[in-house]
PABA-698984 format. One record per atom (N, C-alpha, C, O): residue number from 0; residue in one letter; atom name; x, y, z. Coordinates in steps of 0.05 Angstrom, whole numbers, plus 5000, padded with zeros to 4 digits. Atoms other than C-alpha are relative to their C-alpha. Example, Ala and Ser with C-alpha at 12.3 -4.5 7.8 and 13.67 -1.06 7.14 Angstrom:
<nodes>
   pos   code   site      u      v      w
     0      a      N   5018   4976   5000
     0      a     CA   5246   4910   5156
     0      a      C   5018   5024   5000
     0      a      O   5039   5024   5013
     1      s      N   4984   4976   4999
     1      s     CA   5273   4979   5143
     1      s      C   4985   5022   5014
     1      s      O   4995   5044   5018
</nodes>
This chain:
<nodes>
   pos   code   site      u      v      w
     0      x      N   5016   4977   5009
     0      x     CA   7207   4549   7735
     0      x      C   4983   4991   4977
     0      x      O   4990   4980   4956
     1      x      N   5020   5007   5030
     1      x     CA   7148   4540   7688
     1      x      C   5007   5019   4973
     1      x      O   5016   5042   4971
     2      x      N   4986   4986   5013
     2      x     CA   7158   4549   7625
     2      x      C   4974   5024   4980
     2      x      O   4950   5019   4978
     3      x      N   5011   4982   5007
     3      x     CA   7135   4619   7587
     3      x      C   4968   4992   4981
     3      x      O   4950   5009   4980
     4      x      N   5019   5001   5014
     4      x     CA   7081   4587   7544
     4      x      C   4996   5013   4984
     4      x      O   5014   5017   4967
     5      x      N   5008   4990   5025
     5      x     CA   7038   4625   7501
     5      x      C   5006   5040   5016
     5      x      O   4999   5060   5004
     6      x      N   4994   4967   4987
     6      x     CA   7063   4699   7554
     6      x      C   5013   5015   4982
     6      x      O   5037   5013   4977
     7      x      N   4986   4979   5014
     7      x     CA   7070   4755   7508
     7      x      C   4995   5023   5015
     7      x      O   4973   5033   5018
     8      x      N   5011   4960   4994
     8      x     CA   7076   4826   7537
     8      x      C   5019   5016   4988
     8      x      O   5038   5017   4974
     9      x      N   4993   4970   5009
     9      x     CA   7086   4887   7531
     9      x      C   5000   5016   5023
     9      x      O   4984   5019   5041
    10      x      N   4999   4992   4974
    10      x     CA   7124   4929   7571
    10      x      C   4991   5042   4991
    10      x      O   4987   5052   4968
    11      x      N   5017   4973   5008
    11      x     CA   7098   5007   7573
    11      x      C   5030   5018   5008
    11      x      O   5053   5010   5009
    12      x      N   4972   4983   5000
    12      x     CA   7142   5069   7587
    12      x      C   5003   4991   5030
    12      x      O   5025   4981   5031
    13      x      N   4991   5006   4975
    13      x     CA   7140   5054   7669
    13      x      C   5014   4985   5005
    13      x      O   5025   4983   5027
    14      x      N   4982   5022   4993
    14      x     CA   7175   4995   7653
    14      x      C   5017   4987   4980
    14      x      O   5024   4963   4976
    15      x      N   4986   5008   5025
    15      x     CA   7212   4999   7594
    15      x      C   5035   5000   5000
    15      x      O   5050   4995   4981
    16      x      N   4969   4995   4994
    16      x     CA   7285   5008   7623
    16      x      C   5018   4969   4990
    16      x      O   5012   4946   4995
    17      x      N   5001   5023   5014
    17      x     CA   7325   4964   7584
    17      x      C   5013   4982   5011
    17      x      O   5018   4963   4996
    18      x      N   4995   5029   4976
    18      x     CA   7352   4914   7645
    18      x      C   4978   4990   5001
    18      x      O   4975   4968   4990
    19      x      N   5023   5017   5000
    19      x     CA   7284   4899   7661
    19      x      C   4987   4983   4969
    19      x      O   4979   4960   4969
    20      x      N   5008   5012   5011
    20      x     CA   7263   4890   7592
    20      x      C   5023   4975   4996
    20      x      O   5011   4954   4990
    21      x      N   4977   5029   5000
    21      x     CA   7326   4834   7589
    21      x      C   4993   4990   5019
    21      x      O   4983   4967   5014
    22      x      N   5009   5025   4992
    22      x     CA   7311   4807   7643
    22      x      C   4973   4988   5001
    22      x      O   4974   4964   5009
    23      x      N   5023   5010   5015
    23      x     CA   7241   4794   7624
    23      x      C   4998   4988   4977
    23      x      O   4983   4969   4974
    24      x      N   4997   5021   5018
    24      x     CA   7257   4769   7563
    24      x      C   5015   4978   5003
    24      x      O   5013   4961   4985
    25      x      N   4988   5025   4995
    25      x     CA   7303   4717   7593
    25      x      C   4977   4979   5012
    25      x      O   4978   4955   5008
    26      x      N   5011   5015   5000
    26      x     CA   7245   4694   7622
    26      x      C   4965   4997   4981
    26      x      O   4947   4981   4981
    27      x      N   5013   4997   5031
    27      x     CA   7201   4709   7565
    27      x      C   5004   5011   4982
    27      x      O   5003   5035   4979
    28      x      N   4993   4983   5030
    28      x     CA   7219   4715   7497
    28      x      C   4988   5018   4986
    28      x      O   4996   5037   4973
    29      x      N   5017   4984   5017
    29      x     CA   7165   4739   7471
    29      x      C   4992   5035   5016
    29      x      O   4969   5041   5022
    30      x      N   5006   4972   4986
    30      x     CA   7167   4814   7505
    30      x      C   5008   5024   4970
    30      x      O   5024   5022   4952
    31      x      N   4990   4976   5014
    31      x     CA   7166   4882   7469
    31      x      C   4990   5020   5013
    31      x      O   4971   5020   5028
    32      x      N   5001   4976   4975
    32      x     CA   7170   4948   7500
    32      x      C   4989   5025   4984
    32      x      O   4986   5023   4959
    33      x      N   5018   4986   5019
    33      x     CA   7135   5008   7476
    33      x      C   5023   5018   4972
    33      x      O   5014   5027   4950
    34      x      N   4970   4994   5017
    34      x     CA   7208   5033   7438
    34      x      C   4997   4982   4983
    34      x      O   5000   4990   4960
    35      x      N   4999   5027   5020
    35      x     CA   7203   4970   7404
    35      x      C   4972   5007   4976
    35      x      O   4967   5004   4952
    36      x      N   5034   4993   5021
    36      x     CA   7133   4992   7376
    36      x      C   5001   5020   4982
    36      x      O   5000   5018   4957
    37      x      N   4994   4974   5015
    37      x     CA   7141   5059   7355
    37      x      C   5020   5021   5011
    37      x      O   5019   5045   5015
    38      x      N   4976   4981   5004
    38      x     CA   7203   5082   7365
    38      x      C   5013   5017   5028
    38      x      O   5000   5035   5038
    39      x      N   4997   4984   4982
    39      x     CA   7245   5108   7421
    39      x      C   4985   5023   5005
    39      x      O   4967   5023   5022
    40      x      N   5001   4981   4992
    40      x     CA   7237   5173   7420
    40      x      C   4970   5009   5000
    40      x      O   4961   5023   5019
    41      x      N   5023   4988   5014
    41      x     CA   7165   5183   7381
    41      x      C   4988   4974   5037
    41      x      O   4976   4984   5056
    42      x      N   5024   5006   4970
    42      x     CA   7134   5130   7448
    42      x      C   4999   5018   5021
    42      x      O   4983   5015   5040
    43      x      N   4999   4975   4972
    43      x     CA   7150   5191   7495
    43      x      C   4977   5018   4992
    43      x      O   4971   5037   5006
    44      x      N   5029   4978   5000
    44      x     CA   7083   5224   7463
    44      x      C   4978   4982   4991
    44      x      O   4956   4993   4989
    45      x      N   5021   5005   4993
    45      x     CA   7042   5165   7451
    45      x      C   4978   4995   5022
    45      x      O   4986   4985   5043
    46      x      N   5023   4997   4978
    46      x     CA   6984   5166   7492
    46      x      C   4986   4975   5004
    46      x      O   4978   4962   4985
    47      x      N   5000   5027   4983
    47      x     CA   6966   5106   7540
    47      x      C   4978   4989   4980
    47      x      O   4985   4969   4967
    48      x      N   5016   5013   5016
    48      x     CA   6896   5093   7499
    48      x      C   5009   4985   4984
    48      x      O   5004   4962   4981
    49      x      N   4994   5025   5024
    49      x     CA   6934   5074   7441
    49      x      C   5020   4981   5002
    49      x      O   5020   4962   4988
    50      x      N   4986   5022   4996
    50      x     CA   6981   5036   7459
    50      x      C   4995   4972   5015
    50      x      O   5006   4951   5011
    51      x      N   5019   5011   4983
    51      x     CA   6936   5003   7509
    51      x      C   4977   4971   4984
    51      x      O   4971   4948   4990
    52      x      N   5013   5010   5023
    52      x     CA   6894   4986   7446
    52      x      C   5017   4981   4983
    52      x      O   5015   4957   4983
    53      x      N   4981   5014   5010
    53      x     CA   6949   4968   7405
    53      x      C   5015   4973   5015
    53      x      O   5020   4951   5005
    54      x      N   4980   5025   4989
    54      x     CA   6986   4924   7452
    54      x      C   4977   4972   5006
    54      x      O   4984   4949   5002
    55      x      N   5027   5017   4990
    55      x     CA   6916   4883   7475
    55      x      C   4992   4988   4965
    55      x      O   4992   4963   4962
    56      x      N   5001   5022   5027
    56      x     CA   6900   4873   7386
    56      x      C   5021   4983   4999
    56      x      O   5015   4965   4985
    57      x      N   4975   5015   5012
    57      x     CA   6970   4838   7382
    57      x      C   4998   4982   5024
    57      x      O   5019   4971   5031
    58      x      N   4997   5028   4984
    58      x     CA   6945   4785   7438
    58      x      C   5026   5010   5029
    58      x      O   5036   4991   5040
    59      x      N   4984   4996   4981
    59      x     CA   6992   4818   7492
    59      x      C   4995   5009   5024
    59      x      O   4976   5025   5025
    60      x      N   5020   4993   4977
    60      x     CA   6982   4827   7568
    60      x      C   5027   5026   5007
    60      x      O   5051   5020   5007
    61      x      N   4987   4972   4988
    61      x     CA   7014   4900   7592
    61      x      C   5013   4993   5021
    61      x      O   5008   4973   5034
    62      x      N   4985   5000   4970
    62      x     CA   7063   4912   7649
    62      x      C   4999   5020   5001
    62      x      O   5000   5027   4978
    63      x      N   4988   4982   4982
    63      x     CA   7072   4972   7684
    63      x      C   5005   5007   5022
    63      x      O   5004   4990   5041
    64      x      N   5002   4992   4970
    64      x     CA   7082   5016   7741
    64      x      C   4987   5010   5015
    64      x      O   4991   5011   5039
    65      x      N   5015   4970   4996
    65      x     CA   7031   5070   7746
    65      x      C   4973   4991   5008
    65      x      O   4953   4989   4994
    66      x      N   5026   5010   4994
    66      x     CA   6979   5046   7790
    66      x      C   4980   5025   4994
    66      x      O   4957   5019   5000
    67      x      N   5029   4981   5010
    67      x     CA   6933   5111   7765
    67      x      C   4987   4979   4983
    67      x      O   4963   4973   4984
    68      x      N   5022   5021   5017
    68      x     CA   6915   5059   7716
    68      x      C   4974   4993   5003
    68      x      O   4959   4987   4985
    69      x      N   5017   5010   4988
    69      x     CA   6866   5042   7763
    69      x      C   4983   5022   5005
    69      x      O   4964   5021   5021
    70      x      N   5020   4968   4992
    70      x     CA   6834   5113   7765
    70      x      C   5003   5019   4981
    70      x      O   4999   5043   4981
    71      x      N   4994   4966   5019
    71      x     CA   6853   5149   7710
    71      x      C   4977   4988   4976
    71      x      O   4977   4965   4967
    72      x      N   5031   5009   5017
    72      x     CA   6778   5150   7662
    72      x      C   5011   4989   4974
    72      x      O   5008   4966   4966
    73      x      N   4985   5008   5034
    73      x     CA   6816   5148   7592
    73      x      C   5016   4968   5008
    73      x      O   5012   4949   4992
    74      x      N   4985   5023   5010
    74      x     CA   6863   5088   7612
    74      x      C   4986   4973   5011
    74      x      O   4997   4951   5008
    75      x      N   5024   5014   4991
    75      x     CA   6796   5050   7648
    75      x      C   4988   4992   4975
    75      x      O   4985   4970   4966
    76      x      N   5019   5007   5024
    76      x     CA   6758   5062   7588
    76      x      C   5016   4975   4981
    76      x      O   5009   4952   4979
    77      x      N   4981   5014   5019
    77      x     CA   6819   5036   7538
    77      x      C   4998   4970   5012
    77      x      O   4985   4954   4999
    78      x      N   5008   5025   4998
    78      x     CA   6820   4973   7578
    78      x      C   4980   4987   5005
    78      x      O   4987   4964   5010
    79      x      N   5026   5004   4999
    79      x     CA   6753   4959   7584
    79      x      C   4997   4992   4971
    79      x      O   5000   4968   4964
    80      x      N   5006   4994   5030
    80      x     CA   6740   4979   7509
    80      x      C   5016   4980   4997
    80      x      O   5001   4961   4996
    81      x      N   4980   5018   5025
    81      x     CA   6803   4931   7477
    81      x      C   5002   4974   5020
    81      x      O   5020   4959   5014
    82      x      N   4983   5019   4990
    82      x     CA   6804   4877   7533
    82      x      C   5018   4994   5005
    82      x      O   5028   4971   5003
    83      x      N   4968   5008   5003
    83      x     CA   6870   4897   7548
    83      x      C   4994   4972   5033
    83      x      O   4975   4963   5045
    84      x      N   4991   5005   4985
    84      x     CA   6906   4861   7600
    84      x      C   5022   5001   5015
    84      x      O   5043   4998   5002
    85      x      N   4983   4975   4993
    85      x     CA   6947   4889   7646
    85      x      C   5015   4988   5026
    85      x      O   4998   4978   5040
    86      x      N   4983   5003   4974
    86      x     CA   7004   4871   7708
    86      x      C   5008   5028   5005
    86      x      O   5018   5041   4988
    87      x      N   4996   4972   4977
    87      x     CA   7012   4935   7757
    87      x      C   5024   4995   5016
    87      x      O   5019   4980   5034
    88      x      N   4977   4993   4977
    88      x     CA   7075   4943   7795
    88      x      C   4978   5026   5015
    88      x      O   4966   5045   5003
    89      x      N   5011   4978   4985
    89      x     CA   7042   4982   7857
    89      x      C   5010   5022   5007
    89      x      O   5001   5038   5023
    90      x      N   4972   4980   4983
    90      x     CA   7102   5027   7868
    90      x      C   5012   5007   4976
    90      x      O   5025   4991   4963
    91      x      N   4985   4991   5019
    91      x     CA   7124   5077   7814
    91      x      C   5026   5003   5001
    91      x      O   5040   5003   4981
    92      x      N   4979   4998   4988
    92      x     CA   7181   5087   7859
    92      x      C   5027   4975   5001
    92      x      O   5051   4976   5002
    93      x      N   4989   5028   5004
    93      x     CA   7204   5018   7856
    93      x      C   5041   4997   4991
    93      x      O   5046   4978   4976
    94      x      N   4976   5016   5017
    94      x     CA   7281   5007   7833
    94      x      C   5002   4985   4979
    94      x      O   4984   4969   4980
    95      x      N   5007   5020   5027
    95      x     CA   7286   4970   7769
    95      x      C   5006   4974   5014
    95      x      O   4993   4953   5012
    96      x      N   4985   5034   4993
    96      x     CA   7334   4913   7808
    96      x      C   4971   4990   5019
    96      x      O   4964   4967   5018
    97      x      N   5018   5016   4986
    97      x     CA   7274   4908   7857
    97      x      C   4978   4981   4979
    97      x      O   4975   4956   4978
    98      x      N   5017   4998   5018
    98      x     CA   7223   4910   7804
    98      x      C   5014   4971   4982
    98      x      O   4998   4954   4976
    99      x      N   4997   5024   5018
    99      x     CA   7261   4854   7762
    99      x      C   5005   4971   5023
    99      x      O   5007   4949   5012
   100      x      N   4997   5030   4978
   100      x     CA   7270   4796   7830
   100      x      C   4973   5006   5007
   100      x      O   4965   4986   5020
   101      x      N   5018   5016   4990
   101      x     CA   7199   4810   7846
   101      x      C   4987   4989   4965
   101      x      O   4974   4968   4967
   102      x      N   5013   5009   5028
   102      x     CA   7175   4797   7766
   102      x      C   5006   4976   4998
   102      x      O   4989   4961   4989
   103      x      N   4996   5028   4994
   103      x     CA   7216   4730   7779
   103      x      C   4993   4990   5021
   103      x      O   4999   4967   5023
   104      x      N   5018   5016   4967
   104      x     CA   7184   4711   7846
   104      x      C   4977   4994   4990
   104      x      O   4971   4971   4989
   105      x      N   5027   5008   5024
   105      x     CA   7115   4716   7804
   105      x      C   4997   4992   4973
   105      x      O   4975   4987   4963
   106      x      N   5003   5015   5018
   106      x     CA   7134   4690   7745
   106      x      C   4976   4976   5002
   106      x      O   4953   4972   4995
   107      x      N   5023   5033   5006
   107      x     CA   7107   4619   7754
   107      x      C   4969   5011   5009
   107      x      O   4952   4995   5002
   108      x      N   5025   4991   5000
   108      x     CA   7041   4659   7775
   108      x      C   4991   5013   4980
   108      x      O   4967   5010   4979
   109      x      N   5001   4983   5022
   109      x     CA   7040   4705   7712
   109      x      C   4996   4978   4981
   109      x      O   4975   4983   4969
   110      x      N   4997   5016   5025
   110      x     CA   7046   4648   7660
   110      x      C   4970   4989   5000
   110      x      O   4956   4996   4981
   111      x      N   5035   5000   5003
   111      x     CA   6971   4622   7676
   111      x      C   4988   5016   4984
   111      x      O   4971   5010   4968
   112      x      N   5021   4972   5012
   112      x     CA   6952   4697   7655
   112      x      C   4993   4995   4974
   112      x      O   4970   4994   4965
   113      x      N   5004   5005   5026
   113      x     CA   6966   4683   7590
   113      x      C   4971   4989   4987
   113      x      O   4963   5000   4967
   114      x      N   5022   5012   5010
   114      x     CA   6901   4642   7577
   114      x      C   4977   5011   5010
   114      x      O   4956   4999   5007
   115      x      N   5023   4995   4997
   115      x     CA   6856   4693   7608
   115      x      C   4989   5013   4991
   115      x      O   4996   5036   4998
   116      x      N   5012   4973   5022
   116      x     CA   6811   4734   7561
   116      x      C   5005   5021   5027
   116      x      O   5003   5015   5051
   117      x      N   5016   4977   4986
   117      x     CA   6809   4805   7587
   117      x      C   4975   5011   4992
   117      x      O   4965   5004   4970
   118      x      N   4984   4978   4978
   118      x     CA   6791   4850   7611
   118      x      C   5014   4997   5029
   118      x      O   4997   4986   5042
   119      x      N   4986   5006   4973
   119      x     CA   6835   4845   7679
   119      x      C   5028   5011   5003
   119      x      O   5046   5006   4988
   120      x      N   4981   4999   4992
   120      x     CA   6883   4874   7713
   120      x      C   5005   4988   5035
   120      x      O   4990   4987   5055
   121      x      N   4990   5009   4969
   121      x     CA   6929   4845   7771
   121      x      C   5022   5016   5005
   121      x      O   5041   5023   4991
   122      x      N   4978   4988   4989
   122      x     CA   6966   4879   7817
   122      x      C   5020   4987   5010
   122      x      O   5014   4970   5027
   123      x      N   4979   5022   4997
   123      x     CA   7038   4847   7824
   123      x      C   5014   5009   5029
   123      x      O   5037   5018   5026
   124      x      N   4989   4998   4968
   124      x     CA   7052   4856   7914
   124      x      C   5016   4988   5003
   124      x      O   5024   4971   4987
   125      x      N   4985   5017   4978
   125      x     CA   7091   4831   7959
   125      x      C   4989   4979   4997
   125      x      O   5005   4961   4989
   126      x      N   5000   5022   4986
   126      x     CA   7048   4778   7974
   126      x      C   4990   4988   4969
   126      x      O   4967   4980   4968
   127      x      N   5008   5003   5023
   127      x     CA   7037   4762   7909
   127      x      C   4981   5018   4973
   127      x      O   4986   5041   4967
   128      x      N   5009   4990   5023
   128      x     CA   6987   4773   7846
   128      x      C   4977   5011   5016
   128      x      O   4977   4996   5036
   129      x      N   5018   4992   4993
   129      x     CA   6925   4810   7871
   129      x      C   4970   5010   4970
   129      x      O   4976   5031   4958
   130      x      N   5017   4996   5015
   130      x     CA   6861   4814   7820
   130      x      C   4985   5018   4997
   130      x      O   4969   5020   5015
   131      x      N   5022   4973   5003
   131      x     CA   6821   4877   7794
   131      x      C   4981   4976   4978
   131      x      O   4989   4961   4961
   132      x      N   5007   5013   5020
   132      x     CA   6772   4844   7759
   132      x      C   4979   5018   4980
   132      x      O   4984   5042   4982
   133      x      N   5010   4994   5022
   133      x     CA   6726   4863   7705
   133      x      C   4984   5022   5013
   133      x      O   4985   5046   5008
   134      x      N   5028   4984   4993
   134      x     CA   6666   4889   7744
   134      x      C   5008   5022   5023
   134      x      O   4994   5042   5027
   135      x      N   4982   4984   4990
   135      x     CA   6715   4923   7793
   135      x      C   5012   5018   4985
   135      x      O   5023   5037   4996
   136      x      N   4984   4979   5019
   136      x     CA   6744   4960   7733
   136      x      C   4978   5025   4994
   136      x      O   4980   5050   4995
   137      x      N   5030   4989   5006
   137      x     CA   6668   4977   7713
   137      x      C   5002   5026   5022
   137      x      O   5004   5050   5017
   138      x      N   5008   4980   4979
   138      x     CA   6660   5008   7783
   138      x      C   5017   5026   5000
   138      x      O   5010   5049   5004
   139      x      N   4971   4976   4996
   139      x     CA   6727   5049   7782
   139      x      C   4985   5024   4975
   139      x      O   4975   5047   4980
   140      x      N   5005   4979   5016
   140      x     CA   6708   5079   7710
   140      x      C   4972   5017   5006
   140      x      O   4970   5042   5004
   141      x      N   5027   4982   4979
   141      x     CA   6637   5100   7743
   141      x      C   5005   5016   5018
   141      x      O   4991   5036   5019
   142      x      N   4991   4973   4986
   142      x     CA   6672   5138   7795
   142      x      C   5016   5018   4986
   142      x      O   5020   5042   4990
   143      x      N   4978   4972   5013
   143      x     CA   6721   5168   7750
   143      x      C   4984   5013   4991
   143      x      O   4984   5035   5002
   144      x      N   5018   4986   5011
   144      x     CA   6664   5192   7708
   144      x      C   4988   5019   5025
   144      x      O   4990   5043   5028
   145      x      N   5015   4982   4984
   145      x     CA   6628   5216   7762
   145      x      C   5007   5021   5022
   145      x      O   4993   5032   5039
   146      x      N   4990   4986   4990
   146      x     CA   6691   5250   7784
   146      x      C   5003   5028   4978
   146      x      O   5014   5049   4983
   147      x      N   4986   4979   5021
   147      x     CA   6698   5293   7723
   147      x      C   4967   5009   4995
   147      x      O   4965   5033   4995
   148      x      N   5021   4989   4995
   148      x     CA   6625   5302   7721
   148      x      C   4986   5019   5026
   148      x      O   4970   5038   5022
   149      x      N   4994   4984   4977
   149      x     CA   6623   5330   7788
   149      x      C   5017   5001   5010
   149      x      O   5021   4982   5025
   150      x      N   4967   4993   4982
   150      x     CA   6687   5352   7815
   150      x      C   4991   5015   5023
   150      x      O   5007   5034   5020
   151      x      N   5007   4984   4971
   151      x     CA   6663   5387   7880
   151      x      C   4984   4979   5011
   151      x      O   4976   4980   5034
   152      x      N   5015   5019   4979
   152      x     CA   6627   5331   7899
   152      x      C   4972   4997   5011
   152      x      O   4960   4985   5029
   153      x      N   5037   4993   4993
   153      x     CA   6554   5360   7887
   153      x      C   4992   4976   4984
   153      x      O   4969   4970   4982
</nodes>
């Protein structure tokens, strides 16, 4: 297995259960979960922007579960805006035990990430890592906008 390099993340509330975060830090030390940031209880009302922001200034690439990520305007903008960078579990539904044997099947694919500026998110499948990329993110926040700008579809 390659080893963690320079992989810091950060895990969000979708994926902050604290087996996964162990076994993610076995294979990277450097993890912190959003409890770790500000506080059990007080991260159950921060709001994805900032932490989004926050976790992306401290050099860290996001994990979660919540593929809205990919459609919701506020957490488009936030990564856009801070260059986060972001790993998606596609399945909120997921099991944690699943959720922690496929995070070690992609490991040795994840450790590359580390050295890629964002903005970017990848989605972590079955068949592996799958790429949203920058100008794909662009497009998404243009429809979101222009879902909240017209909602009926005129």
């Amino acid at each position: 297995m390659t080893g963690a390099g320079g992989l810091r993340l950060f895990l969000d509330r979708s994926t902050n259960a604290k087996s996964f975060a162990q076994a993610v830090r076995e294979l990277c030390p450097d993890v912190q979960t959003i409890g770790d940031l500000y506080g059990v209880l007080p991260a159950e009302a921060v709001q994805d922007q900032r932490w989004i922001a926050d976790a992306s200034a401290a050099g860290r690439i996001c994990v979660g579960a919540d593929k809205a990520i990919l459609s919701n305007l506020l957490e488009l903008q936030a990564i856009l805006e801070h260059s986060a960078r972001y790993l998606v579990f596609t399945d909120n539904n997921t099991p944690t035990r699943q959720r922690i044997k496929h995070f070690r099947e992609l490991h040795d694919q994840i450790v590359p990430l580390a050295g890629i500026p964002g903005p970017w998110v990848y989605k972590l499948t079955r068949g592996g890592l799958q790429a949203v990329s920058a100008d794909v993110l662009q497009a998404r926040l243009k429809q979101a906008l222009q879902r909240i700008q017209h909602p009926t579809g005129e």
